[in-house]
KOLPA-915126 format. One line per 2 residues: number of its first residue (from 0); their letters; for each residue x, y, z of C-alpha. Coordinates in Angstrom, 1 decimal. Layout:
BEGIN
NUM = a = X,Y,Z  ...
//
This chain:
BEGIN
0 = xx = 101.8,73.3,105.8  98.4,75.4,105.7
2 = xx = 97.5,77.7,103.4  97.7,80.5,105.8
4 = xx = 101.3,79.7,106.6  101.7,79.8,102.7
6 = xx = 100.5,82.9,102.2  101.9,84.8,104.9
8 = xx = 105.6,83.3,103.7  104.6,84.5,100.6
10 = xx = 104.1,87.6,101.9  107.7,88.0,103.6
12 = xx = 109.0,87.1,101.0  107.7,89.8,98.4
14 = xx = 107.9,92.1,101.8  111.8,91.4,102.4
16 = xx = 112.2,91.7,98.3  110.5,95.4,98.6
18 = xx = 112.7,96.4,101.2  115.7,96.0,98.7
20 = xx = 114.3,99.0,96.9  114.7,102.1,99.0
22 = xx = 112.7,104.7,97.2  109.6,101.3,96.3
24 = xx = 110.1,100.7,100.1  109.8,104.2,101.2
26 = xx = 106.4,104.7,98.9  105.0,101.4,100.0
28 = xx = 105.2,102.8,103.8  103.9,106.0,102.4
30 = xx = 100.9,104.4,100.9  100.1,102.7,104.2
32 = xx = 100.5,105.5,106.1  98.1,107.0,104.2
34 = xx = 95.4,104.3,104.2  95.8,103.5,107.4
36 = xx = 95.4,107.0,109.0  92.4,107.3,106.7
38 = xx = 90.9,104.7,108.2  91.9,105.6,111.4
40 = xx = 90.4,109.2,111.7  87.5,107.8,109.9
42 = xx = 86.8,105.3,112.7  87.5,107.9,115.8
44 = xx = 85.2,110.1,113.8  82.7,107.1,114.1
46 = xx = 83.5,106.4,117.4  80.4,108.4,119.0
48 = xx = 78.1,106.9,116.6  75.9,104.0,116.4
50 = xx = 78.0,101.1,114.3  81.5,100.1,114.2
52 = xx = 83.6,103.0,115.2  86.0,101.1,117.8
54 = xx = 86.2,98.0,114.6  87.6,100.5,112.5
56 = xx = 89.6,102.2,114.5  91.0,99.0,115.6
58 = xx = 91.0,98.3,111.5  93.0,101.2,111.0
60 = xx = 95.8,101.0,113.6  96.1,97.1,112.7
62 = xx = 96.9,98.7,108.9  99.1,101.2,110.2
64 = xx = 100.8,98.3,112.7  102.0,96.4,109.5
66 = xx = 104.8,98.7,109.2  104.9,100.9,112.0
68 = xx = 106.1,100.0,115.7  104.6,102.6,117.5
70 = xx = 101.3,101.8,115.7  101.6,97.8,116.7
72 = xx = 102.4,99.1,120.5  99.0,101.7,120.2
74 = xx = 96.8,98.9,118.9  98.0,96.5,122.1
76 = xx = 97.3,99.7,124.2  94.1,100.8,122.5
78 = xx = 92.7,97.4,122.5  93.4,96.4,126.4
80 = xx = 91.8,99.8,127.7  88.7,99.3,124.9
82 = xx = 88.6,95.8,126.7  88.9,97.6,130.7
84 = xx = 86.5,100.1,129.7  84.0,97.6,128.6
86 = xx = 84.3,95.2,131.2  83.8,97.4,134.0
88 = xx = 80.6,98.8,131.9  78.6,95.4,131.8
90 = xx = 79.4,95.1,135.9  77.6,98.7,136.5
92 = xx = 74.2,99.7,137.7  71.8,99.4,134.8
94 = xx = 71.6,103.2,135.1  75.1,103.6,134.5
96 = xx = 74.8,102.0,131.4  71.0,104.0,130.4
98 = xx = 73.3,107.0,131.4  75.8,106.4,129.2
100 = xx = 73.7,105.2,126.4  71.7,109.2,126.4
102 = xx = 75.2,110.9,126.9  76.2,108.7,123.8
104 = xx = 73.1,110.0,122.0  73.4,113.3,122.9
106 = xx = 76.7,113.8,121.6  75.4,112.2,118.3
108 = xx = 72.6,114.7,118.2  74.6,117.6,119.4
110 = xx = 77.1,116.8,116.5  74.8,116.3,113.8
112 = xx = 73.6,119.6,114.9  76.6,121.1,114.8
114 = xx = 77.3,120.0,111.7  74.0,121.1,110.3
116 = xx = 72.6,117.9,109.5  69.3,118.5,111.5
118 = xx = 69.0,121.7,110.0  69.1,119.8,106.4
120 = xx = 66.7,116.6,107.3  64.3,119.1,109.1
122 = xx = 64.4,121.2,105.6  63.7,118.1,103.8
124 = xx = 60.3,117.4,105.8  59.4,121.3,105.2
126 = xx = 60.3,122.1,109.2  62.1,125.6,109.9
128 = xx = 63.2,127.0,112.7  66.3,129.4,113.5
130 = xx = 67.3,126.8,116.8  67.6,124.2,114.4
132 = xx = 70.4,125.6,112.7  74.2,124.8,112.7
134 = xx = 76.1,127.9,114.8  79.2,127.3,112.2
136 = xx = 76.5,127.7,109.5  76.6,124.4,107.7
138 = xx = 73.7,122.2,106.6  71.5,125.5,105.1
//
């Protein structure tokens, strides 16, 4: 027997001994609903961004799958269109792929705007000018 088949009986065990316990059982879901969502809205709000957004989306849902059907059935889901949706990127047109890149950028830039984080870093290097600044009024 490994030592990943160990742990993960282990595991189901202490799960299966939780689940006795209706109000530790109902907390312990709570607390991974919690986390998991966490981590979830934190990767879709990283999704746009240069870096890991999809992993921690992925990260999150796999969290939230541990418990939750509907979560294990979104991850499949999620994680075959994430696959489509790439693969039929790398067979475009290099310019697909520039085009998508500057659309990518531009909703970074447009949401750092937004948020007023070009207002701040232009601030910072002694820049100032009323188009830099967030319409919502953040970031001054």
């Amino acid at each position: 027997m490994t030592a990943d088949n160990t742990d993960r009986r282990r595991w189901t065990h202490h799960r299966e001994r939780l689940r006795q316990r209706p109000t530790l059982d109902f907390s312990y879901r709570v607390v991974v609903a919690v986390v998991g969502l966490t981590v979830l809205l934190v990767g879709i709000a990283a999704i746009p961004y240069p870096g890991p957004g999809w992993a921690i989306v992925f990260l999150g849902l796999a969290i939230l799958a541990s418990e939750f059907y509907w979560a294990r059935r979104t991850l499949t889901y999620t994680k075959d269109r994430y696959d489509t949706a790439m693969s039929w990127l790398r067979r475009q047109p290099s310019w697909v792929q520039a085009a998508g890149a500057v659309l990518t950028g531009a909703v970074v830039v447009g949401t750092l705007w937004f948020l007023g984080a070009i207002y701040w870093a232009a601030e910072l290097v002694g820049l100032h000018h009323p188009l830099l600044r967030s319409p919502i009024g953040l970031g001054s």
